[in-house]
C-alpha positions in Angstrom: 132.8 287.1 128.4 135.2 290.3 129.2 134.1 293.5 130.5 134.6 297.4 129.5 135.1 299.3 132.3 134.4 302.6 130.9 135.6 305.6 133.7 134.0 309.5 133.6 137.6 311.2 134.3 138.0 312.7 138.3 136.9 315.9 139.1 138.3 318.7 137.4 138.6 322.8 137.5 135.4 323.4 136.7 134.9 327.4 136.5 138.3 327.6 136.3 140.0 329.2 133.3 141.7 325.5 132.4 139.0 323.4 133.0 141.7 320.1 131.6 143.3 319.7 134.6 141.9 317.7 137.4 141.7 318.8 140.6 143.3 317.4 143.7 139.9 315.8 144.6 139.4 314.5 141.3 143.6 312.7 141.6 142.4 311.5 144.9 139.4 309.9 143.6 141.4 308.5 140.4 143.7 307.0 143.0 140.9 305.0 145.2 139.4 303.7 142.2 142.9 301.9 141.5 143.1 300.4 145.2 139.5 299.4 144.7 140.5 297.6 142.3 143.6 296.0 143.1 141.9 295.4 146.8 139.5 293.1 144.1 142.3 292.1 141.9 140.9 293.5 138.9 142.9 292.9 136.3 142.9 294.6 132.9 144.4 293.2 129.5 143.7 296.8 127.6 143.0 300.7 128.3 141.9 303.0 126.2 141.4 306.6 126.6 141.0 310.0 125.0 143.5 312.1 124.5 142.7 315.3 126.7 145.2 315.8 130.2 142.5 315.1 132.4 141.5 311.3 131.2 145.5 311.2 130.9 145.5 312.2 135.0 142.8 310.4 135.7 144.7 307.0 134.4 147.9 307.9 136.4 146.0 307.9 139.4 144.3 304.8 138.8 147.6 303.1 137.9 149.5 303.9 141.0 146.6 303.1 142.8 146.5 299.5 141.1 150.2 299.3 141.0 151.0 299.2 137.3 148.4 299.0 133.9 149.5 298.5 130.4 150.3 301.3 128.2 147.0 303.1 126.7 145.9 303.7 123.3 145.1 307.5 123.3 141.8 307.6 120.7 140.6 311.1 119.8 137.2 309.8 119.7 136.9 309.8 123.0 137.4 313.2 124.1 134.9 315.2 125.5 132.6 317.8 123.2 133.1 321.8 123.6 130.4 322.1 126.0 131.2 326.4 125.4 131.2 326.4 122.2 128.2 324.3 122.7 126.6 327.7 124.7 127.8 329.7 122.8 126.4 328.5 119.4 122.6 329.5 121.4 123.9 331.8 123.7 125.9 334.5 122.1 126.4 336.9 124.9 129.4 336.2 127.4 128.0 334.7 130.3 129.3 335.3 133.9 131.7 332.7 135.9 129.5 330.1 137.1 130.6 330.6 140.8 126.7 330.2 142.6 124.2 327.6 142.5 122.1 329.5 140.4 124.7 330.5 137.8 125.5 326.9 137.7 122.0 325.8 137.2 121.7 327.9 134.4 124.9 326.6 132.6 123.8 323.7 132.4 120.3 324.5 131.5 121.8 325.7 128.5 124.0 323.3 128.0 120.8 320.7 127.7 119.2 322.9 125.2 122.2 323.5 122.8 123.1 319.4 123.0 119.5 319.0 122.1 120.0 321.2 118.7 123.2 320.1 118.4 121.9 316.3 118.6 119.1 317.0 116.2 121.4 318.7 113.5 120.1 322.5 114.4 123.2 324.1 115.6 126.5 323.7 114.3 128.9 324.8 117.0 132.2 326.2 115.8 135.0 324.1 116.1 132.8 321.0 116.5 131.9 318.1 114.3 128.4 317.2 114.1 126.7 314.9 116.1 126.9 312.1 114.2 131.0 312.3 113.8 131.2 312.4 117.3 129.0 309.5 118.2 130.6 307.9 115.3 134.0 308.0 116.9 132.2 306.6 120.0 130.6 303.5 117.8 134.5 303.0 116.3 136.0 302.6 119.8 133.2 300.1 121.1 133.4 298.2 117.5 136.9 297.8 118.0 137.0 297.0 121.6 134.5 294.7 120.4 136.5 293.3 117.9 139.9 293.0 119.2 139.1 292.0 123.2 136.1 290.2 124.1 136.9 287.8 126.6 139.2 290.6 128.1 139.0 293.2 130.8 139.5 296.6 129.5 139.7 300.2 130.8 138.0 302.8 128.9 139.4 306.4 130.3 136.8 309.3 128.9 134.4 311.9 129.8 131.0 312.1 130.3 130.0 312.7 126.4 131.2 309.8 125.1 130.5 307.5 127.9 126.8 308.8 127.5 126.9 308.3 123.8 128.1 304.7 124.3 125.6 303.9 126.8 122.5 305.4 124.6 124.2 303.1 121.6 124.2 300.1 123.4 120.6 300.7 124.5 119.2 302.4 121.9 117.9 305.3 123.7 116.3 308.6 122.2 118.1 312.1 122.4 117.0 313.4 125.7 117.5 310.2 127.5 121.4 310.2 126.2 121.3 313.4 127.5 120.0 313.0 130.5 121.9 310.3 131.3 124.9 312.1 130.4 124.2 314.9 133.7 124.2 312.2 135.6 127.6 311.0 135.5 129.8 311.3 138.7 133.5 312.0 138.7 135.1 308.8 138.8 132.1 306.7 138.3 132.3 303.2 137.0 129.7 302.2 134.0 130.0 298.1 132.6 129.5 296.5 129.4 130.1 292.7 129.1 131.7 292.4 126.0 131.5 289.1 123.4 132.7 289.1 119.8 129.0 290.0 118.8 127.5 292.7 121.0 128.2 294.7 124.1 125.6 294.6 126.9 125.1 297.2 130.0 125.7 295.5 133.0 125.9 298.5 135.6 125.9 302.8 134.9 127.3 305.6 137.2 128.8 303.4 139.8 131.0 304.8 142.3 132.4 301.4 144.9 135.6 302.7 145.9 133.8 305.6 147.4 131.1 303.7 149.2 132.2 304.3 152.7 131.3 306.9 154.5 135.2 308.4 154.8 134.4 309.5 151.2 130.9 310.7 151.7 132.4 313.7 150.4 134.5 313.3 147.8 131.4 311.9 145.5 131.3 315.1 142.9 129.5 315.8 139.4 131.4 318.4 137.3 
């Protein structure tokens, strides 16, 4: 049985006017996850990944930390939703820089409440598809991986959406659990299916083992 190893992107500019772009926390935590790996030689047969820069930084890093991974196939399914345009379909006044912990708190308190609408078909966000498009491009890429590698080791490079939306398909889980799971996700943070021709099954969610020393106590971030 092979195993998707499905990877939330490093940290990136978060508050900054170009969030896409990872920061150089986020390239150093891309990089250790590739020397984790190749300390466990973990090879992979596949990657996948969306196409925005920061999943295509967060590969590089991984790859010169692991010394070499085969060419990706970029899948627009896997990028990340507008989580602004997101806001700003509930929120239509401009809302300050989130630059203190209360600000940020309430981002992404509204962020929760326009994924709810958007998840339940209230809110179309402009810009966006609808919910079910996007999870559909999630289903496609697991279907596929599915299809063409089980038996295989295979990197998935994306963001915290989709690797939420994956995890609730697998299990099944209701609206607000997909989202709260999706919260949760660290930068860098590892999440396994097993993968046979017939189904994918979770074997472990928001992992982070190249940082479990306490050298990198702090470079374990969430946004």
């Amino acid at each position: 049985m092979g195993t998707l190893y499905l990877v939330r992107h490093g940290q990136a500019s978060f508050g900054a006017d170009d969030y896409d772009q990872l920061s150089a926390l986020g390239r150093q935590q891309a990089v250790r996850l590739g020397e984790y790996w190749r300390s466990k030689a973990v090879p992979f047969d596949a990657v996948v990944t969306g196409t925005l820069r920061r999943h295509t930084q967060t590969l590089e890093g991984i790859a010169e930390g692991l010394q070499g991974a085969p060419a990706p196939l970029q899948l627009p399914g896997l990028n990340e939703y507008d989580s602004l345009a997101l806001i700003r379909a509930i929120h239509t006044e401009p809302l300050p820089r989130a630059d203190t912990p209360a600000l940020y708190r309430q981002h992404f308190r509204l962020l929760c409440d326009a994924l709810a609408q958007w998840m339940a078909g209230v809110i179309s966000p402009q810009g966006m598809p609808s919910w079910d498009d996007f999870a559909g491009g999630v289903r496609a890429t697991l279907d596929q991986v599915r299809r063409d590698h089980a038996g295989q080791n295979v990197l998935l490079v994306s963001s915290g959406g989709p690797i939420a939306a994956a995890v609730g398909e697998v299990l099944g889980t209701a609206p607000e659990v997909t989202i709260a799971l999706n919260m949760r996700i660290r930068n860098s943070a590892v999440t396994e299916f097993s993968v046979s021709p017939k189904r994918l099954m979770l074997q472990t969610f928001n992992t982070l083992p190249h940082l479990d020393a306490p050298e990198y106590a702090g470079w374990i971030t969430h946004a």
